[in-house]
C-alpha positions as a Markdown table, in Angstrom:
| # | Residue | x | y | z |
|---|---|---|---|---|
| 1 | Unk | 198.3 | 176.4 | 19.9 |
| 2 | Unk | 198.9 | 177.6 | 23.3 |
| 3 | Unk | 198.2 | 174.6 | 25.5 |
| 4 | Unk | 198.2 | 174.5 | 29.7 |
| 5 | Unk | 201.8 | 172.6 | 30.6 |
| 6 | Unk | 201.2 | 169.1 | 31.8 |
| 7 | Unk | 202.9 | 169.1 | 35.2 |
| 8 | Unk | 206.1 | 167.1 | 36.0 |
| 9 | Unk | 204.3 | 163.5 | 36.6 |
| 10 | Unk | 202.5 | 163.4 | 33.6 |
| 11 | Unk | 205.6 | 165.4 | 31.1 |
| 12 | Unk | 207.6 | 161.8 | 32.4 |
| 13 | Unk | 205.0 | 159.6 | 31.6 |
| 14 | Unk | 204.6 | 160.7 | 28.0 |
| 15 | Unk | 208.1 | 160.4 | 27.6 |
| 16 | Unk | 208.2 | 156.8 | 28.8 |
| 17 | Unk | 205.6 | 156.4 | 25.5 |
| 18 | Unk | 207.8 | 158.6 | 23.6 |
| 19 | Unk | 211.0 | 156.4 | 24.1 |
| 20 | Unk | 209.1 | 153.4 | 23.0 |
| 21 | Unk | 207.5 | 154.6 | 20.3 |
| 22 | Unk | 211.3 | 156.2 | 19.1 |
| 23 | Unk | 212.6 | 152.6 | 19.8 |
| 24 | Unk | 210.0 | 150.7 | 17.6 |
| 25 | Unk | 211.5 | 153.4 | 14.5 |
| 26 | Unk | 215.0 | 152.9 | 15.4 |
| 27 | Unk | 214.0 | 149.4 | 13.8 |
| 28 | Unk | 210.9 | 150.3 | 11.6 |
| 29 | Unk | 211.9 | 153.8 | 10.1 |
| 30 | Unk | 208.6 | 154.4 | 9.3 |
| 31 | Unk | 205.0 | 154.2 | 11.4 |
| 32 | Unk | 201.6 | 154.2 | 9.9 |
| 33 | Unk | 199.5 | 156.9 | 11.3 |
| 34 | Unk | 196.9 | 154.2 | 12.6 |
| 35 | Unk | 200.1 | 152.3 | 14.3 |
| 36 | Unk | 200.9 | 155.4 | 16.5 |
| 37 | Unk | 197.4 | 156.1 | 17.6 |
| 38 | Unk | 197.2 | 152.5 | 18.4 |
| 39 | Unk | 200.4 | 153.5 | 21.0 |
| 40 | Unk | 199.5 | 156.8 | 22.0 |
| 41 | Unk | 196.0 | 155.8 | 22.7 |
| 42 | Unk | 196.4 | 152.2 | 23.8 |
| 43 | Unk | 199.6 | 151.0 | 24.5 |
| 44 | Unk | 199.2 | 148.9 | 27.9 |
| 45 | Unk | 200.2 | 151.2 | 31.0 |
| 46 | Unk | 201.6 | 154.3 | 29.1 |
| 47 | Unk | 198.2 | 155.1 | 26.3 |
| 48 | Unk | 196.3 | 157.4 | 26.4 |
| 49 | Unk | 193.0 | 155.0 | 27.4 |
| 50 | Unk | 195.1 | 152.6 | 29.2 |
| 51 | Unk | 197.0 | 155.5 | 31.6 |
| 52 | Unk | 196.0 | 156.5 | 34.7 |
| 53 | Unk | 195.0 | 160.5 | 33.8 |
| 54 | Unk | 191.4 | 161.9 | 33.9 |
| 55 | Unk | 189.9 | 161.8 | 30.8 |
| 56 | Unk | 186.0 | 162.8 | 31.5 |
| 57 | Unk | 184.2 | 165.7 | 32.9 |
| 58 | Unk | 185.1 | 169.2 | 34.0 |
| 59 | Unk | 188.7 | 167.9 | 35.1 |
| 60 | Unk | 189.6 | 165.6 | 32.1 |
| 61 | Unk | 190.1 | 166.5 | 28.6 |
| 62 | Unk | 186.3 | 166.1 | 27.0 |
| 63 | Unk | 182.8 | 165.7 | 28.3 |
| 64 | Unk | 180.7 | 163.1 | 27.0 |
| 65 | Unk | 176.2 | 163.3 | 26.7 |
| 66 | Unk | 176.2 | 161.4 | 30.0 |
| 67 | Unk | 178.5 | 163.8 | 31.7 |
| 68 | Unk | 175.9 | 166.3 | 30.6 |
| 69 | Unk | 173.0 | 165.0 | 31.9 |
| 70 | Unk | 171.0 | 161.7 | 33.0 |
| 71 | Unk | 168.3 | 162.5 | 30.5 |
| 72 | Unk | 170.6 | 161.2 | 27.3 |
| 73 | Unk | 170.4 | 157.5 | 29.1 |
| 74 | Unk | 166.4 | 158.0 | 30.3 |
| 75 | Unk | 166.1 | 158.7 | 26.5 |
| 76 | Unk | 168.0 | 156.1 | 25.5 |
| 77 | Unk | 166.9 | 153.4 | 27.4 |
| 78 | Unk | 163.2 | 153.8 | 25.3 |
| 79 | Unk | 164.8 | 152.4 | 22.5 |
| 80 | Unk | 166.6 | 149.8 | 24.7 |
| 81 | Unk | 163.1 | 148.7 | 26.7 |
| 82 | Unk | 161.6 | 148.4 | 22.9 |
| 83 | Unk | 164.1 | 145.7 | 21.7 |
| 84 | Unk | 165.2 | 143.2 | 24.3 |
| 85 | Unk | 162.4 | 141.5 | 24.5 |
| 86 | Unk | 163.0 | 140.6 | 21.1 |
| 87 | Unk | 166.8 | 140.1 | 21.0 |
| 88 | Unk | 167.9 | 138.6 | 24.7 |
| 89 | Unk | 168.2 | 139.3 | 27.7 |
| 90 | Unk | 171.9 | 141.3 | 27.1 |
| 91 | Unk | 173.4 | 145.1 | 27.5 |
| 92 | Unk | 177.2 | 145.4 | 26.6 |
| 93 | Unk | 178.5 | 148.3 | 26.7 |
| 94 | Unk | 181.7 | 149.2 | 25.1 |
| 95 | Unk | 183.6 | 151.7 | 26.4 |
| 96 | Unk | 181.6 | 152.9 | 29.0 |
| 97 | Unk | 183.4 | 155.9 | 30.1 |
| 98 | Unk | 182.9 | 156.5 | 33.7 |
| 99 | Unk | 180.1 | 154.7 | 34.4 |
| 100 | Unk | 177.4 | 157.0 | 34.0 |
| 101 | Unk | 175.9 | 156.0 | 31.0 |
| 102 | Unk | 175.3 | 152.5 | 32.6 |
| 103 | Unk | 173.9 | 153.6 | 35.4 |
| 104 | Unk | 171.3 | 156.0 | 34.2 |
| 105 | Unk | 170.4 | 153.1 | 32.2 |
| 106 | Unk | 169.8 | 150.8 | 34.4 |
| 107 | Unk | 168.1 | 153.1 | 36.8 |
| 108 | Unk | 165.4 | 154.1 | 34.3 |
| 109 | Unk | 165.1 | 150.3 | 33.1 |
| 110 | Unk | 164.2 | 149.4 | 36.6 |
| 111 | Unk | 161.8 | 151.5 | 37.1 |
| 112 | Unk | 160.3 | 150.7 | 33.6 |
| 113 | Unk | 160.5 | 147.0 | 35.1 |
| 114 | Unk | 162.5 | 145.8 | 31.9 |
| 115 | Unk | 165.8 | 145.3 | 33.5 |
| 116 | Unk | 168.4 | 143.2 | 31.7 |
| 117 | Unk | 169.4 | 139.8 | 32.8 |
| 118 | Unk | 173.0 | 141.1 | 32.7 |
| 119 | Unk | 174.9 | 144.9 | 31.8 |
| 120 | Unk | 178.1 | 144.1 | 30.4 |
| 121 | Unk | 181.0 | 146.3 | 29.9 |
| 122 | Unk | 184.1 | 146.2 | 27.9 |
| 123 | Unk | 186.3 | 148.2 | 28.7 |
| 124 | Unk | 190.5 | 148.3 | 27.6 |
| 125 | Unk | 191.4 | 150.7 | 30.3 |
| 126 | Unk | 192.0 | 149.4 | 33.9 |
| 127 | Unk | 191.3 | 153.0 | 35.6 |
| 128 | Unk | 188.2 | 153.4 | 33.9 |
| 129 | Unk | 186.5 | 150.1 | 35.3 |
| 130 | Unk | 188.0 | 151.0 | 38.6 |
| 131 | Unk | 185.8 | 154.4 | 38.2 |
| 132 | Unk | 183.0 | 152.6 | 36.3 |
| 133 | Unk | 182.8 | 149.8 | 39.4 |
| 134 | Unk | 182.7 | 152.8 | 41.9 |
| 135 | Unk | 180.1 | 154.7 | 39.9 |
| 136 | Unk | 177.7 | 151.8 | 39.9 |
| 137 | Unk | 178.1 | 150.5 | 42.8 |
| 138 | Unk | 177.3 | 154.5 | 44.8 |
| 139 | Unk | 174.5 | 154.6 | 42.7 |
| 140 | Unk | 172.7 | 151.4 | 42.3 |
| 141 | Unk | 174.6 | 149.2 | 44.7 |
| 142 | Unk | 171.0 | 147.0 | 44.3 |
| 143 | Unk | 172.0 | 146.4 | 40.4 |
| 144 | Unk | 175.8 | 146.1 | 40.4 |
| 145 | Unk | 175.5 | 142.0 | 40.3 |
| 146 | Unk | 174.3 | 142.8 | 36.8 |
| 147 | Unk | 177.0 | 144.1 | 36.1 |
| 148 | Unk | 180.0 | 142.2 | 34.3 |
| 149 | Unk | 183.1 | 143.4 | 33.2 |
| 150 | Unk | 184.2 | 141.4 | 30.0 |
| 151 | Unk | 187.9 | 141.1 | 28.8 |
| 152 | Unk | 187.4 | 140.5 | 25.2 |
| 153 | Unk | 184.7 | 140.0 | 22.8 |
| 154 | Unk | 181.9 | 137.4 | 23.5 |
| 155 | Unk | 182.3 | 134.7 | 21.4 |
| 156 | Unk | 178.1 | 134.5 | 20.7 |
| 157 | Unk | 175.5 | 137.0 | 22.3 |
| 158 | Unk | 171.9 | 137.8 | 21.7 |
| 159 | Unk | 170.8 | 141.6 | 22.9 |
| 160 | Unk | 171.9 | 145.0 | 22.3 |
| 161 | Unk | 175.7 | 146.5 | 21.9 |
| 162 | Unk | 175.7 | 150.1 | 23.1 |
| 163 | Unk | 178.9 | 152.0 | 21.4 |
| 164 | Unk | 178.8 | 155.8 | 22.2 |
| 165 | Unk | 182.0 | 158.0 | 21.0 |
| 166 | Unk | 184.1 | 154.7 | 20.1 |
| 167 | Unk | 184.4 | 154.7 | 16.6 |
| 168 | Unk | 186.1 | 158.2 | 16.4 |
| 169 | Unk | 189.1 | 156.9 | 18.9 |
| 170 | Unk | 189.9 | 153.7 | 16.5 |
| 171 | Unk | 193.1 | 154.0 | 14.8 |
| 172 | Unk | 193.1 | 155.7 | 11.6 |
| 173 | Unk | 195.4 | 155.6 | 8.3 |
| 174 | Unk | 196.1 | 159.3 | 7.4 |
| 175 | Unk | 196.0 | 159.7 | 3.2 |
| 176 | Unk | 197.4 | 162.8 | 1.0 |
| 177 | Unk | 196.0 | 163.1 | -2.5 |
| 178 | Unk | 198.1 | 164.9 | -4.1 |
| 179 | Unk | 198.9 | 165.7 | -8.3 |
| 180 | Unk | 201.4 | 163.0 | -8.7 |
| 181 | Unk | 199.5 | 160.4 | -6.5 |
| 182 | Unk | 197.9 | 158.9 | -3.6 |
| 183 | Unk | 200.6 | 159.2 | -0.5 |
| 184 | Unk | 199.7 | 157.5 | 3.2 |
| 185 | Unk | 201.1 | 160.1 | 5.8 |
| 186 | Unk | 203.0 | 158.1 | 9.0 |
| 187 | Unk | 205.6 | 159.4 | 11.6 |
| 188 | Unk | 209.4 | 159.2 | 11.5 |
| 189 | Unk | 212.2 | 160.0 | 13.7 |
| 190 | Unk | 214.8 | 163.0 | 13.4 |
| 191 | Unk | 216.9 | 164.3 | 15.6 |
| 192 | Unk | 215.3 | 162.4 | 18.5 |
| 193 | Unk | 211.4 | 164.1 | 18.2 |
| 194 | Unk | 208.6 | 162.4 | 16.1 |
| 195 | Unk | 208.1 | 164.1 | 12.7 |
| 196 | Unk | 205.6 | 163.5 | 9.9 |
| 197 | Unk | 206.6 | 161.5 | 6.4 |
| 198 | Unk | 204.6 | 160.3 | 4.4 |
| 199 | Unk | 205.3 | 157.6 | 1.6 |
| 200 | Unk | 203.6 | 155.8 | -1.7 |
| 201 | Unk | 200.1 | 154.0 | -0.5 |
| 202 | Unk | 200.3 | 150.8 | -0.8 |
| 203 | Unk | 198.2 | 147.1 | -0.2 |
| 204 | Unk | 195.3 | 147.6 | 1.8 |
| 205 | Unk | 195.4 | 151.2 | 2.3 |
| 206 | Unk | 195.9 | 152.0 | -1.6 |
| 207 | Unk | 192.8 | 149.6 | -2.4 |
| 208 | Unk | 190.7 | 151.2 | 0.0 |
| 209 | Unk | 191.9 | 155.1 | -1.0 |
| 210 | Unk | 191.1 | 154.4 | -4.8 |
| 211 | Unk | 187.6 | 153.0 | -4.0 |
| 212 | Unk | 186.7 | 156.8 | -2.3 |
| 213 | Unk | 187.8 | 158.2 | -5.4 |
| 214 | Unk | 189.6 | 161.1 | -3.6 |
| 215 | Unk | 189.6 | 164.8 | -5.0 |
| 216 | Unk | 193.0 | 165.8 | -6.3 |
| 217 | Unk | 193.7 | 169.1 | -6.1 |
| 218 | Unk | 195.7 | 171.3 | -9.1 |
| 219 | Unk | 198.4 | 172.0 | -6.8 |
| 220 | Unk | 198.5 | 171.1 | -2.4 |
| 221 | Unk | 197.3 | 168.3 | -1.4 |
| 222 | Unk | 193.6 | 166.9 | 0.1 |
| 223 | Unk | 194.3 | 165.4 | 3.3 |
| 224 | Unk | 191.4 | 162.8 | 4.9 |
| 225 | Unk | 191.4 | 159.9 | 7.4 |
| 226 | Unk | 190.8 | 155.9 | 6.4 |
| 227 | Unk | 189.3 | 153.8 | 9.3 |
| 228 | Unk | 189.9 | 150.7 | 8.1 |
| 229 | Unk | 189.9 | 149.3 | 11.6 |
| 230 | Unk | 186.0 | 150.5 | 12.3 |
| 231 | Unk | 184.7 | 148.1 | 9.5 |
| 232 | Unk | 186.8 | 145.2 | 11.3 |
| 233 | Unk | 185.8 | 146.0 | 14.4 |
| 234 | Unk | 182.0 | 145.7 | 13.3 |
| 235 | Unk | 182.9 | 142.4 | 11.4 |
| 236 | Unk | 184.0 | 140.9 | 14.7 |
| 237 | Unk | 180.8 | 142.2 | 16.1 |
| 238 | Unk | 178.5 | 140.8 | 13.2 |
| 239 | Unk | 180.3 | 137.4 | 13.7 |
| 240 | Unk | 179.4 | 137.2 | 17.4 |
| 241 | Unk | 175.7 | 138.5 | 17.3 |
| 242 | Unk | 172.6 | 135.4 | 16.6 |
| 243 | Unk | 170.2 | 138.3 | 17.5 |
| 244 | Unk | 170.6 | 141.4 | 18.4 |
| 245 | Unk | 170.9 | 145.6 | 17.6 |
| 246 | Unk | 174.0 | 147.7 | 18.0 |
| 247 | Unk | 173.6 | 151.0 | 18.5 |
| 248 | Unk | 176.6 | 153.2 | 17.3 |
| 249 | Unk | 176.5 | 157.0 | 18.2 |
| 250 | Unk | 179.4 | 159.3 | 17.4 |
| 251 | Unk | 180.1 | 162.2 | 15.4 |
| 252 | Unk | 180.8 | 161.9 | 11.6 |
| 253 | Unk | 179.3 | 162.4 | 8.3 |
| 254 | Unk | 178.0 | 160.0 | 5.3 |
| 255 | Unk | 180.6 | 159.3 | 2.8 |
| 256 | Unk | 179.5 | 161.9 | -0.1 |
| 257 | Unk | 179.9 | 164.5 | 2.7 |
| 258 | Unk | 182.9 | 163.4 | 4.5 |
| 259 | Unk | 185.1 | 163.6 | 1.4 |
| 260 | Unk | 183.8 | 166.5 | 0.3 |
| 261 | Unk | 187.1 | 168.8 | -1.7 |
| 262 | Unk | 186.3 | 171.7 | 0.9 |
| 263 | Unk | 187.3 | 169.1 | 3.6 |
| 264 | Unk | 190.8 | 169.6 | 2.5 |
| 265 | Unk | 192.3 | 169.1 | 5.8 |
| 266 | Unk | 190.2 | 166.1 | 7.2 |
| 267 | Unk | 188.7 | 165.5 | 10.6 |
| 268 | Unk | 191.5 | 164.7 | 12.6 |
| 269 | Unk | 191.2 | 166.2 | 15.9 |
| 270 | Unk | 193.6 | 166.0 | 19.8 |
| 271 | Unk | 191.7 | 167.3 | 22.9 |
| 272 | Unk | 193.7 | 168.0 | 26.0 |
| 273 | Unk | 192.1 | 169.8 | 28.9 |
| 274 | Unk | 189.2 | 170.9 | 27.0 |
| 275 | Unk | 191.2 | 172.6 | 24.0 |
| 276 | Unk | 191.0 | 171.2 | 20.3 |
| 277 | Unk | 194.2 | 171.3 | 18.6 |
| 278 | Unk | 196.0 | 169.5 | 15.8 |
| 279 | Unk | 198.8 | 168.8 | 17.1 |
| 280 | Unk | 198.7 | 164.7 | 16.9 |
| 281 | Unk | 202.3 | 164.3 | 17.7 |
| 282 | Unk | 203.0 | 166.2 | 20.8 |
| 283 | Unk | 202.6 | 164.7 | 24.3 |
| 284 | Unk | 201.9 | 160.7 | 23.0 |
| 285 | Unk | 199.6 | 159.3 | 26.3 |
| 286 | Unk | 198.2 | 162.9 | 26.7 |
| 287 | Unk | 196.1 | 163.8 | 24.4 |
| 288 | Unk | 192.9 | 161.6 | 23.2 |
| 289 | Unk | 193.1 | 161.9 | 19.3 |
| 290 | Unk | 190.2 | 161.3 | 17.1 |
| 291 | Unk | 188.5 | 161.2 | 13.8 |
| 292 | Unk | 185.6 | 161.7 | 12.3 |
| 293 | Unk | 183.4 | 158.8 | 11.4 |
| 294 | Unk | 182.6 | 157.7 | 8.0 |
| 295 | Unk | 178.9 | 156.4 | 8.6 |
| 296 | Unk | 178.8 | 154.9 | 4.9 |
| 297 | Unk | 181.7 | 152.4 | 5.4 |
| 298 | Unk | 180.3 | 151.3 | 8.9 |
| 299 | Unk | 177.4 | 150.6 | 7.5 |
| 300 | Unk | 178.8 | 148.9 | 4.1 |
| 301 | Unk | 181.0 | 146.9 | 6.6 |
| 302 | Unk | 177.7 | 145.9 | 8.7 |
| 303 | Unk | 175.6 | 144.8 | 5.5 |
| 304 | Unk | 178.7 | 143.1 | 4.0 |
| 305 | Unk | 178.9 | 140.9 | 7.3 |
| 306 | Unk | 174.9 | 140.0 | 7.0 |
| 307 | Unk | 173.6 | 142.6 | 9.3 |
| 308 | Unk | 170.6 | 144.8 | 8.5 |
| 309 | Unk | 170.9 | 148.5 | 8.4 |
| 310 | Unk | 167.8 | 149.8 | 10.5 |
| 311 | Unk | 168.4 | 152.9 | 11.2 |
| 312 | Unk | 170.2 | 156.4 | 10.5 |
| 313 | Unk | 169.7 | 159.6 | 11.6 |
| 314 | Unk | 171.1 | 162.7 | 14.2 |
| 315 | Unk | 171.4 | 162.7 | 17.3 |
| 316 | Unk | 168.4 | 165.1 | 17.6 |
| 317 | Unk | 165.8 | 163.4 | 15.8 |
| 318 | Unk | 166.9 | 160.0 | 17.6 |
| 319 | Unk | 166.0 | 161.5 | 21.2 |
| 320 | Unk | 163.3 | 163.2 | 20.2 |
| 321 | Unk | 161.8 | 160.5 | 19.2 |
| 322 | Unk | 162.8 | 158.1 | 22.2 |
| 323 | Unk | 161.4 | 160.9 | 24.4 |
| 324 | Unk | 163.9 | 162.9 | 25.8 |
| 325 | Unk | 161.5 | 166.4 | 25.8 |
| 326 | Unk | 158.8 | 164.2 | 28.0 |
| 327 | Unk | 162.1 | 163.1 | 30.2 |
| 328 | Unk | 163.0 | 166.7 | 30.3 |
| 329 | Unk | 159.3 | 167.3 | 31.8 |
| 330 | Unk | 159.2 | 164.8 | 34.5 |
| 331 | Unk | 162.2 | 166.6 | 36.1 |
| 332 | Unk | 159.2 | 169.1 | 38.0 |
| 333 | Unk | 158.4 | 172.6 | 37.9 |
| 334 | Unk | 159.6 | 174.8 | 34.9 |
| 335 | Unk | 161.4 | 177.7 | 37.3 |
| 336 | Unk | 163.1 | 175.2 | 39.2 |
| 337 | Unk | 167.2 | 175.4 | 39.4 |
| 338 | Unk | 167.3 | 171.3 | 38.5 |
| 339 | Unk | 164.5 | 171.7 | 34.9 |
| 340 | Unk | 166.7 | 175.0 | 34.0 |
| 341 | Unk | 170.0 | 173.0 | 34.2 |
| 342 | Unk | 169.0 | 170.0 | 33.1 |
| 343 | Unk | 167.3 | 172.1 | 30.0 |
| 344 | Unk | 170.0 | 173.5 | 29.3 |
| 345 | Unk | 172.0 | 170.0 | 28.3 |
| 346 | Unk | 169.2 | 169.2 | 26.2 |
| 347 | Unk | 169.9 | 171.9 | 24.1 |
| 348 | Unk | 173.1 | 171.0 | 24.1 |
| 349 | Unk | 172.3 | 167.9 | 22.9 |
| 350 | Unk | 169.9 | 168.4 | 20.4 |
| 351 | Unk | 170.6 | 172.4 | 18.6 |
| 352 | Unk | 172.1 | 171.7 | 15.6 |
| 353 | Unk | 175.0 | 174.4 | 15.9 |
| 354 | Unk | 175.9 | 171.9 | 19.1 |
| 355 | Unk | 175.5 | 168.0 | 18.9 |
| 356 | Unk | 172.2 | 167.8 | 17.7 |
| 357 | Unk | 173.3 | 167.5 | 13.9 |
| 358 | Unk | 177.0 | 167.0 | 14.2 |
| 359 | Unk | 176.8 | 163.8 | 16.6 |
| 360 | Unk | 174.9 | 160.6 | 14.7 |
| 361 | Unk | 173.0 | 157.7 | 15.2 |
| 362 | Unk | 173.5 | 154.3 | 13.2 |
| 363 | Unk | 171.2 | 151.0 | 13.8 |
| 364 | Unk | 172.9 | 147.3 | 12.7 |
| 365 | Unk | 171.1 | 144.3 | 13.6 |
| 366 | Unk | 169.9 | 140.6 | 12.8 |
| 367 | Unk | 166.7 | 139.2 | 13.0 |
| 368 | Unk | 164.7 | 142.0 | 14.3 |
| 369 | Unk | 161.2 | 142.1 | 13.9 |
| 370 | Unk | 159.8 | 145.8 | 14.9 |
| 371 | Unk | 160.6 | 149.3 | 12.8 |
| 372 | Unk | 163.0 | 151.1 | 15.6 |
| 373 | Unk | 161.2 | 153.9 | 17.4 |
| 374 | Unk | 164.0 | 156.1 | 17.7 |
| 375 | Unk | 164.4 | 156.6 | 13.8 |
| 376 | Unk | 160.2 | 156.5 | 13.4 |
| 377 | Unk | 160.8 | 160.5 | 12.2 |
| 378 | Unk | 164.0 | 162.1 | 10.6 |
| 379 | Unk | 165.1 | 158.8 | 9.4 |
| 380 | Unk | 168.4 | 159.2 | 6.5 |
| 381 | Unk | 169.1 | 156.1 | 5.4 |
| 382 | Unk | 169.1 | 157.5 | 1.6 |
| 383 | Unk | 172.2 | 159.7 | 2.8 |
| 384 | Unk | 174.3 | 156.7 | 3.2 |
C-alpha cells in the first residue's frame, strides 16, 4: 500500500527499534508475533505507545469516540452515575488517550453531582499523560486533584474500570491452520530486514489453538489472531476488584463469528496517518497494530476469575440506552452549526455500516446488585 513517507526524525527512530528488535534474533532466531508487538508497541522510549509521535485526532494515526465528540462520555457517564454508589467511590481509566474521555466524564458527573472521590488513570506512555495532565487541567482545572496517575495495577479497588480501545492493542499470537497442522506465525531475520516464519505451535499457544477448533482449509491456509494476553490481563483485574464493574468497549466479534472460515485472513490490522494497511512489519514504533477482539474468551476469562458477566451488546444499543439521543438534544436548536456537527458523530457512532455494530460493549463485575441500564434493550449475552 502506498503510504505518506515518515520524515527523517521519525525514519531514525524506527530504526533505533529495528536494530533492537534485529539484536534480540541475532540470539533468539525466532520471535513470536505477540513478542514483536510487545516491542513495536511498547518497548520503553522507542514503541509505538511509549514514543513521542502523535497518535490521536486529525494529526495522529486514528481517532477515537472521544475525539469525535463529548456526547460518547455525557452518554457514558449515565451508566457510570448508576453504579458507584454501589461499587465505591473509584474511576480508573486505562489508557486514556488524550485526556478527553476523562474529562467529559467528569464534567457531566459534576453537574449530575455524583462526582468520584478520585479518577484514576493508567497510562504506559509518558507523552500521553503529559497530554492527558494538560487536557484536564485546561478544561476542569477545578477537578484535576481528582485526578491520579497510577504506575501499575492497584493492588485492591472497589468502583468502575473504564477500558475503551485497549484490548485490540494487546499483543497477539498469530496462528496458520493449514492441511498438515496447526503452525504459530513469528518474525525472523534475513538479510538484515524482519521477515515472517512461522513454526510448529507448541505449549500454550497449541492448547489454546486446538480448543477454537480452527477450520482447515483443503489447500492455503486459515490465518487468525490468539490473545492470550487479554484473558491475563482481565485475571489481574478480577484479582484486584472486591466490588466493582469494568466496562470493556472495543471492536470485535463473539467467538462463533470471529473464527468464522470466510475470515480466512484474520483481523489483524496497522494504521498510520489515517490509512489501514497490513503491513505489520514495516516501520516498528510507527505504526499502531491491532486486532480484533474475541468477546467470548474475555468473557470466559472474566467468569473463570469469579466475575459476573452483566452485560453484552453494540455500541449502538449501549448509548442508546444511556441516553446519548437526549444528550444529542440538550446541545440547542436543530439548525444550529454545533447540533449539525455534533449529530453527525452520533451517527458515526451509532449506524451500523460505521461503529454502531462493529465497535462492542462487555460488562464484568462482582457483587453488583442493579440490572445495568445501558444493556436494559439490545442485550446479546446468548451470542457469547
Amino acid at each position: 500500500m502506498d503510504l505518506p513517507t515518515p520524515d527523517e526524525v521519525a525514519l531514525n527512530h524506527s530504526n533505533r527499534l529495528l536494530q533492537l528488535i534485529l539484536g534480540r534474533l541475532a540470539t533468539e532466531d525466532w520471535l513470536s508475533f505477540a513478542d514483536y508487538m510487545s516491542m513495536a508497541l511498547y518497548e520503553p522510549g522507542l514503541g509505538y505507545y511509549s514514543g513521542g509521535s502523535r497518535k490521536f485526532g486529525p494529526g495522529g494515526d486514528f481517532i477515537t469516540a472521544p475525539e469525535l465528540t463529548p456526547l460518547f462520555g455525557q452518554a457514558l457517564a449515565t451508566q457510570l452515575a448508576q453504579v458507584l454508589p454501589a461499587v465505591g467511590p473509584t474511576i480508573i481509566e486505562a489508557g486514556a488517550g488524550t485526556g478527553l474521555l476523562a474529562t467529559d466524564l467528569l464534567k457531566e458527573m459534576a453537574q449530575r453531582g455524583c462526582l468520584p472521590e478520585h479518577y484514576d488513570i493508567l497510562e504506559v506512555s509518558g507523552e500521553l499523560r503529559e497530554r492527558q495532565f494538560d487536557t484536564l487541567a485546561k478544561a476542569v482545572p477545578e477537578l484535576i486533584s481528582r485526578v491520579r496517575w497510577l504506575e501499575r495495577l492497584p493492588e485492591r479497588f472497589d468502583g468502575v474500570l473504564i477500558a475503551n480501545e485497549v484490548l485490540d492493542v494487546m499483543p497477539v499470537h498469530i496462528l496458520a491452520s493449514r492441511p498438515d497442522g496447526l503452525f504459530e506465525r513469528g518474525v525472523a531475520a534475513r538479510d538484515g530486514a524482519l521477515c515472517w516464519a512461522d513454526r510448529p505451535a507448541r505449549g500454550r499457544v497449541l492448547e489454546a489453538a486446538q480448543a477454537l477448533d480452527l477450520p482447515v482449509p483443503e489447500d492455503g491456509e486459515y490465518v487468525t489472531e490468539l490473545n492470550l494476553a487479554g484473558g491475563a490481563w482481565i485475571r489481574e483485574w478480577a484479582a484486584r476488584m472486591e466490588r466493582g464493574l469494568m466496562l470493556l468497549v472495543d471492536y470485535g466479534y463473539p467467538r462463533a463469528e470471529y473464527y468464522l472460515p470466510s475470515r480466512s485472513n484474520g483481523t489483524l490490522l496497522c494504521y498510520y496517518r489515517h490509512r489501514a494497511h497490513g503491513e505489520a512489519l514495516r516501520w516498528p514504533g510507527l505504526n499502531d497494530i491491532t486486532a480484533f477482539v474475541d468477546f467470548t474468551a474475555v468473557a470466559e476469562a472474566g467468569f473463570e476469575a469469579g466475575l459476573d458477566v452483566l452485560g453484552y451488546t453494540n455500541q449502538a444499543h449501549f448509548l442508546f440506552n444511556c441516553g446519548i439521543l437526549e444528550a444529542l438534544e440538550r446541545r440547542g436548536p436543530q439548525e444550529s452549526a454545533d447540533y449539525i456537527r455534533a449529530a453527525r458523530a452520533v451517527q458515526r457512532l451509532t449506524a451500523p455500516h460505521e461503529m454502531g455494530e462493529l465497535f462492542k460493549v462487555l460488562a464484568l463485575g462482582r457483587r453488583l446488585p442493579v440490572p445495568l441500564q445501558g444493556f436494559a434493550r439490545g442485550d446479546r449475552l446468548h451470542a457469547l
